[in-house]
C-alpha positions in Angstrom: 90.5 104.5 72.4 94.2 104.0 71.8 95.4 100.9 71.7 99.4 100.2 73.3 101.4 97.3 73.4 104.6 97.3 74.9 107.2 95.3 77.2 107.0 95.2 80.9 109.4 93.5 83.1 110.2 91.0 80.4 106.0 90.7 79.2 104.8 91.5 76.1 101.2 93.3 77.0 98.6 94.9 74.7 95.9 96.9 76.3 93.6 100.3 75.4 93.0 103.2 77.8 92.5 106.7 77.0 95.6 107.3 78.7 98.3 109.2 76.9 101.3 108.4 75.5 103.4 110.0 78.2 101.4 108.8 80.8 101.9 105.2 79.7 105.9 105.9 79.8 105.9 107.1 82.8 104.0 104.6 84.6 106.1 101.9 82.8 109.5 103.5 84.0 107.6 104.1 87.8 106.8 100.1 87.6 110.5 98.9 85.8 112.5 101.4 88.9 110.3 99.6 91.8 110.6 96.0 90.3 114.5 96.9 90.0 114.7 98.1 93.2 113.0 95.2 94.9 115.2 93.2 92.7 118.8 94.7 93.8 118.3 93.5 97.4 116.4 90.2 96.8 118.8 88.2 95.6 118.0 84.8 93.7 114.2 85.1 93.6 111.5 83.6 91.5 109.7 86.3 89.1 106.3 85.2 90.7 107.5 86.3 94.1 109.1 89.8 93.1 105.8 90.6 91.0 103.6 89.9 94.0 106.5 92.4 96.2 105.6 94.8 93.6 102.2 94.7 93.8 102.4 94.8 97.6 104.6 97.8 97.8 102.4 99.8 95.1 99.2 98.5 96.8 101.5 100.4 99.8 102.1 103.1 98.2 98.7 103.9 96.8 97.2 103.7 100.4 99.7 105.9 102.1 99.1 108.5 99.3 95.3 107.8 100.0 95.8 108.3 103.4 97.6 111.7 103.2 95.3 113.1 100.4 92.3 112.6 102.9 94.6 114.3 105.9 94.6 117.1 103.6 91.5 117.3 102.3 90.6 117.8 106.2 93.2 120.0 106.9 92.1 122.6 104.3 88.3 121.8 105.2 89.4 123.4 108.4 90.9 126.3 107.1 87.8 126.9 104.8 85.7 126.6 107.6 87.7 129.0 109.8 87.7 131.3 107.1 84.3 131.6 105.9 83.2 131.8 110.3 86.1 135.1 110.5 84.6 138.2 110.6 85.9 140.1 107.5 89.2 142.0 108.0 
């Protein structure tokens, strides 16, 4: 398993996954653009308090995408089922 280390908003971290390289990028730059974001209209704001913003608004994120995979998922259960009850055309 590889083994990365690298800096994230201002931490030096070490870690191993079986993740890719590019995968590892990306979530670094998806993590540094939210934290920047939160920062811009925060204002003077301790570190402690932005990182736990963060973590809300992924922990947000995450469920909202949860949500909407499972609408989904039903919606194209329906269809299936529809489908496969049709008489052939």
């Amino acid at each position: 398993m590889p083994r990365y280390t690298l800096t994230l908003l201002g931490l030096d971290i070490s870690f191993k996954t079986d993740a890719d390289n590019k995968r590892i990028e990306a979530a670094q730059a998806f993590i540094e653009n939210k934290y920047k974001e939160l920062v811009a209209g925060a204002g003077d704001i301790s570190k402690e308090r932005v990182l736990t913003y963060l973590l809300l608004s992924l922990a947000d994120d995450y469920l909202v995408a949860g949500d909407k995979l499972q609408r989904l998922e039903g919606k194209i259960g329906e269809i299936l089922e529809k489908t496969s009850t049709e008489p052939d055309r």
